[in-house]
C-alpha positions as CSV (number, residue, x, y, z in Angstrom):
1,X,-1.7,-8.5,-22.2
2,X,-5.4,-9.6,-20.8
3,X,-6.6,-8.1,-18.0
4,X,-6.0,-9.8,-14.3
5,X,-8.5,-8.9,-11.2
6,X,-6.3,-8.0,-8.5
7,X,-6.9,-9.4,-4.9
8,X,-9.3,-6.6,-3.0
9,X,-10.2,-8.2,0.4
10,X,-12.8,-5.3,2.1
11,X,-13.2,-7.1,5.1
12,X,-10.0,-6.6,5.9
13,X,-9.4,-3.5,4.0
14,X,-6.2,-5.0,1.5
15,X,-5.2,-4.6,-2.1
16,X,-3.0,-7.7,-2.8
17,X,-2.5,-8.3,0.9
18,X,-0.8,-4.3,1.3
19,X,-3.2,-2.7,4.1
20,X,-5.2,0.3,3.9
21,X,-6.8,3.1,6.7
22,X,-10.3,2.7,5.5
23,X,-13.0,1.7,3.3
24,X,-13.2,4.8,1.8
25,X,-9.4,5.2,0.7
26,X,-9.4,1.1,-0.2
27,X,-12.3,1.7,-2.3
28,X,-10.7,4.9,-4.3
29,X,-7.2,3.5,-4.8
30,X,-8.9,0.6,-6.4
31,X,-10.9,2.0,-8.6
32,X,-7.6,4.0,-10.1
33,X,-5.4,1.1,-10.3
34,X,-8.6,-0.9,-12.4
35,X,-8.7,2.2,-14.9
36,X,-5.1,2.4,-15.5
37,X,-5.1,-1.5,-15.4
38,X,-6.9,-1.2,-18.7
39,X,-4.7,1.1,-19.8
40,X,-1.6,-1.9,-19.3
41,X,-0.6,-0.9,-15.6
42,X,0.7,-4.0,-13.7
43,X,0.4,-3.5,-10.3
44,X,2.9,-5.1,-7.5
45,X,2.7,-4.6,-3.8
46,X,5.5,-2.0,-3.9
47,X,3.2,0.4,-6.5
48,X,0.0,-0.2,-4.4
49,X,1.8,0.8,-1.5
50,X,3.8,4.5,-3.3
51,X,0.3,5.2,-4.8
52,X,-1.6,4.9,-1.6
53,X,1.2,6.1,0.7
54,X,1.1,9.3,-2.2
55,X,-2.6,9.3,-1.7
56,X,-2.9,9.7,1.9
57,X,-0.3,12.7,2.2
58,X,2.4,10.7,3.2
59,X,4.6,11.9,-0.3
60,X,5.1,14.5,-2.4
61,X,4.7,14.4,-5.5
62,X,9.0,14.3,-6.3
63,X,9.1,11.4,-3.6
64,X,6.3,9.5,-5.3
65,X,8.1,10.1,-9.1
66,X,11.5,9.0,-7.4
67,X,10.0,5.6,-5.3
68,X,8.3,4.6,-8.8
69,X,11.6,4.6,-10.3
70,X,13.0,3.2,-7.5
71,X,10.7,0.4,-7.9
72,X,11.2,0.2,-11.3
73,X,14.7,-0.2,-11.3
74,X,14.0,-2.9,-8.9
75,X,12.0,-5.2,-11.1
């Protein structure tokens, strides 16, 4: 599967339209999803919003694990 950009707006601080705190997290979270995008990771609003919610404290690492298949089961 080729690789797809993702929409990163830094103006108003989104990935695919799901909001972020700052810059600084925006910019970080990105850069992880693009690697692991290479790696075959398709990202939906849902992951962007475990991985940064996972990122910022706001989940362990159990809750993260158990959202993802959440989402998963979802799809």
């Amino acid at each position: 599967m080729p690789y797809t950009p993702i929409a990163i707006n830094r103006e108003a601080l989104t990935i695919m339209d799901f909001p972020f705190p700052d810059l600084e997290t925006l910019e970080t979270i990105a850069e992880g999803i693009r690697s692991n995008m290479f790696e075959g990771y398709q990202p939906t609003k849902k992951g962007i919003e475990i991985i940064r919610d996972y990122c910022l404290g706001k989940l362990s690492f159990a809750q993260m694990i158990l959202a993802d298949k959440e989402k998963r089961r979802a799809e």
